[in-house]
C-alpha positions, 0 to 999 in steps of 0.5 A, spaced: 462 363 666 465 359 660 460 353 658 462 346 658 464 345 650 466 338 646 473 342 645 476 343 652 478 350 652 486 352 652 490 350 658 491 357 660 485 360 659 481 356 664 480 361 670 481 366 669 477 372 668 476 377 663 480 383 663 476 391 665 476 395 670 470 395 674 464 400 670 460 403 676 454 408 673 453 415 678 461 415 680 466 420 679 470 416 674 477 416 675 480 409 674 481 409 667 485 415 665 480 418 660 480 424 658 474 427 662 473 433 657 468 431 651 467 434 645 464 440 645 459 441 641 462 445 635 466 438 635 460 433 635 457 436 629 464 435 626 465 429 628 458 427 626 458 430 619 464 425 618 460 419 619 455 421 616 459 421 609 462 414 610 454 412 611 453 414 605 458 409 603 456 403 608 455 398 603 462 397 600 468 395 605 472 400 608 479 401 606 483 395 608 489 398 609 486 405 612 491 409 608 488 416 608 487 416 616 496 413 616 498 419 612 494 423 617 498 419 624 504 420 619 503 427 619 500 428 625 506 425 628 512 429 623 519 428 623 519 426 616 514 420 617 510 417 611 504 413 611 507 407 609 511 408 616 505 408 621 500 403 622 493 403 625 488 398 628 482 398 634 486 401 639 493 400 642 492 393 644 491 391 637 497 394 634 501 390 640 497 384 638 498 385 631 505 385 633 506 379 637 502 375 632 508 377 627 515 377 631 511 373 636 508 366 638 510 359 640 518 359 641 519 367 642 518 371 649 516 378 650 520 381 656 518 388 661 519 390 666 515 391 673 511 394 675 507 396 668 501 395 664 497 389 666 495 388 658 502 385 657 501 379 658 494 377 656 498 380 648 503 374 650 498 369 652 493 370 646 498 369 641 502 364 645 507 367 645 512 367 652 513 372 657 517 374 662 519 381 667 525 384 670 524 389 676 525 397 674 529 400 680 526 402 686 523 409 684 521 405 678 526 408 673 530 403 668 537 404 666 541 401 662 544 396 667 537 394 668 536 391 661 542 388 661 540 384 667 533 382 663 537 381 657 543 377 660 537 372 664 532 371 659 535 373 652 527 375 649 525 377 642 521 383 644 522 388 649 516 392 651 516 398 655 511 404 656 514 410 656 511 414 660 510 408 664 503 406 667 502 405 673 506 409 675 507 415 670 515 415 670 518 417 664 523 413 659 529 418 657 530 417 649 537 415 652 536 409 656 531 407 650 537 409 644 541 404 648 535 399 650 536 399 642 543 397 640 542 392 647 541 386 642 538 383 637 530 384 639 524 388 637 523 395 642 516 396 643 516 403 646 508 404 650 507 412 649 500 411 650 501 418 654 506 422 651 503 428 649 502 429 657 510 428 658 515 434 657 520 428 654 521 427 646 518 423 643 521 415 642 520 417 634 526 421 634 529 415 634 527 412 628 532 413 623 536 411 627 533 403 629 529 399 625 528 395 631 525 400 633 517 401 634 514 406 637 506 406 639 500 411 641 493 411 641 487 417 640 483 414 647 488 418 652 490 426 649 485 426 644 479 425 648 477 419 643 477 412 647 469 410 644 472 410 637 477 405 639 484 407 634 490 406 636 497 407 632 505 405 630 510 408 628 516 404 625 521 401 619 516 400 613 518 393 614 514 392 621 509 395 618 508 390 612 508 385 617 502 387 621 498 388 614 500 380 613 496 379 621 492 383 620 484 381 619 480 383 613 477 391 614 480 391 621 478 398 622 471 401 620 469 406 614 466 410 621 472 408 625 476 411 619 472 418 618 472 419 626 479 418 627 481 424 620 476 428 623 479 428 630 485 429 627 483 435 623 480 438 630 486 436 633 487 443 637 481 442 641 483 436 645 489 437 645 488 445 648 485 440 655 493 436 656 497 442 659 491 443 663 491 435 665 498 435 666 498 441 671 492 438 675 496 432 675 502 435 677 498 440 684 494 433 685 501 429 687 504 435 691 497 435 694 497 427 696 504 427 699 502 433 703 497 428 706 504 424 708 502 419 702 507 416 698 506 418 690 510 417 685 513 422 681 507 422 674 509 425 667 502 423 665 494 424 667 494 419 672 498 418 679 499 413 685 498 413 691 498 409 697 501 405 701 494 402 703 495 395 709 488 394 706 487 397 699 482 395 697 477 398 703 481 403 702 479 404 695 472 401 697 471 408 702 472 412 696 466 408 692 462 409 698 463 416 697 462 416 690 469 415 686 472 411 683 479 409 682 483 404 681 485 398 684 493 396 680 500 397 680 505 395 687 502 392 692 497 397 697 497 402 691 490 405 689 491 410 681 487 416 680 486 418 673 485 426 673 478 429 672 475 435 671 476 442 676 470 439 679 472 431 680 479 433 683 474 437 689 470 431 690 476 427 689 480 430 696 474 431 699 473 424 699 480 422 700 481 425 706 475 424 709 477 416 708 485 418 711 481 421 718 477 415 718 482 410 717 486 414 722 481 415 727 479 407 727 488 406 728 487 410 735 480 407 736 484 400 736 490 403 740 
C-alpha cells in the first residue's frame, strides 16, 4: 500500500501494482522460465570460493565499470567483440533501463510489438519515456511490412523486440532484424534473453553492420544463474559509453562480479541442460496440441497454451494440483516454463486431469 506523503506521488504511478509473478512455497515452479537445474555441487564450491575471494576485498568499492566480467561476456559472446562493446548491470532489465535513460526520456517514444514482454512498459513509464505497440502477425511473427506499419504510424526513437519473443517463443530471422535496422533512424534493442534455446544466429552478427543495433542478454535463463541478478548488452562502443554516463555508482557488486566470471568459466555445466530444455520444450508442445490445444510454435523453454474461456480457473486448478504456471500473454492463454523430467509428469498429470474436469463439467452443463 503506498502511504499518504507531503508530495503527492507521479500521476501514473498511482494504482498500480508492482510487478511479479506470484512466489508460492511447495508448487512445482514453472511460471518464471528459470532454468530448474541448480549448480551441482562441484560448481557450488567454485562459485563459492569466488565469493569468498571478493570478501576478501569487501571494504573497497568494487570495479565500477566491471571490466574484467565485460571482457569475460565479450568473450563469451565471440564474433571479434571487445569489452568496450558489452555492457553489464543487475540483470536485463537494468541494462534496458540504462538504455532509456540514455536514448529515452520525456519527448522520445519506445515501440514494440504485441503480444511481448510485460516489463516494457514499466522501462518507458519509469524513465518517462513514451511508448506505443503494433500487433505481430497472426502466428505472431514480424515482417518487414509490419514494421513499416509501426514506423509509418508512430515515427519512434527506439524499437524493441524480444527474439525469441516472450510469451509466445517465436523467433526473429536475422533478416527481418537486418531490415528493421536500416528502416530508419531509431535505436533496435533486440531482447535474446532466451537465445542460447533457438537454433537461429544470433542478432550480434549484425553488429558491424548497424551501429544502431543493440543486442541484449541475460545469465538468469541458459546459465541457471537468475539469484545472481546479471544481464548484459552488446553494441557500438557509442552506446556503451552512454549507459556508463546513467549508470549508478557501483552498480553491480564485487560479489556479483566474481559470480558472474565464475559462472562464465564453468560455463559447459549449465549450458550442458539447454539441449535437454530445448528438447522437452519442443515434446512438451507436440504433447499439448495432441490434447486439442492450440500451442504456439516456441524456440525457447517455455510454451502457450490455451485458449482457456476462464484462464484464470484454469490456471488456479493447476495450483490446486500443485503447479504453478503463468497467467500472460493473449487473452485466455496460460505459459509453461519447462522443468525437470519429474516437473514435466507432474505437469501433464495436472494438466489433464484439469481438461477432463473441464470437460466433464461442459456436459454436466449441457
Amino acid at each position: 500500500m503506498i502511504l499518504d506523503t507531503p508530495v503527492p506521488l507521479r500521476r501514473e504511478l498511482i494504482g498500480v501494482d508492482p510487478y511479479g509473478a506470484p512466489e508460492i512455497s511447495g508448487m512445482v515452479r514453472l511460471n518464471v522460465n528459470e532454468n530448474p537445474y541448480p549448480p551441482s555441487r562441484a560448481l557450488q564450491g567454485e562459485l563459492a570460493q569466488a565469493v569468498a575471494l571478493a570478501i576478501g576485498d569487501i571494504n573497497r568499492y568494487p570495479d565500477r565499470d566491471a571490466t574484467v566480467l565485460r571482457a569475460g561476456l565479450a568473450a563469451y559472446l565471440g564474433g571479434g567483440l571487445l569489452e568496450d562493446q558489452v555492457w553489464a548491470a543487475n540483470g536485463s532489465n537494468e541494462v534496458a533501463t540504462h538504455l532509456l535513460l540514455a536514448f529515452g526520456g520525456p519527448g522520445r517514444t519506445l515501440a514494440t510489438l504485441t503480444p511481448t514482454y510485460s516489463m516494457y512498459p514499466q522501462y518507458a513509464r519509469d524513465t518517462m519515456t513514451g511508448f506505443v505497440t503494433w500487433p505481430r502477425e497472426a502466428d505472431f511473427t514480424i515482417t518487414l511490412e509490419t514494421l513499416e506499419a509501426l514506423r509509418d504510424a508512430h515515427h519512434p526513437d527506439i524499437l524493441m523486440i524480444a527474439a525469441p519473443n516472450n510469451p509466445t517463443g517465436t523467433p526473429t530471422p536475422l533478416s527481418v532484424i537486418d531490415q528493421a535496422c536500416e528502416l530508419a533512424n531509431w535505436l533496435v534493442v533486440i531482447d535474446e534473453a532466451y537465445h542460447e534455446f533457438a537454433a537461429g544466429e544470433s542478432a550480434t552478427a549484425l553488429l558491424p553492420k548497424h551501429r544502431n543495433l543493440v543486442v541484449t542478454r541475460t545469465m538468469s535463463k541458459a546459465f541457471a544463474l537468475a539469484g545472481g541478478r546479471v544481464g548484459y548488452l552488446a553494441a557500438d562502443k557509442s552506446v556503451v559509453a552512454a549507459c556508463r554516463i546513467v549508470r549508478l555508482p557501483y552498480h553491480l557488486s564485487a560479489q556479483t562480479q566474481a559470480l558472474a566470471l565464475a559462472a562464465l568459466e564453468h560455463a559447459d555445466e549449465p549450458l550442458a541442460h539447454v539441449a535437454e530444455l530445448r528438447e522437452t520444450c519442443a515434446q512438451t508442445q507436440v504433447w499439448m496440441r495432441s490434447l486439442g490445444l492450440d500451442v504456439p510454435a516456441s524456440e525457447t523453454n517455455f510454451a502457450l497454451f490455451g485458449p482457456f474461456a476462464d484462464r484464470h480457473a484454469t490456471w488456479e486448478a493447476l495450483l490446486e494440483r500443485g503447479i504453478l504456471v503463468r497467467e500472460v500473454g493473449p487473452a485466455g492463454y496460460l505459459r509453461v516454463s519447462m522443468g525437470t523430467s519429474d516437473d514435466m509428469v507432474l505437469f501433464r498429470q495436472a494438466l489433464v486431469a484439469v481438461l477432463d474436469q473441464q470437460a466433464n463439467g461442459k456436459e454436466m452443463d449441457q
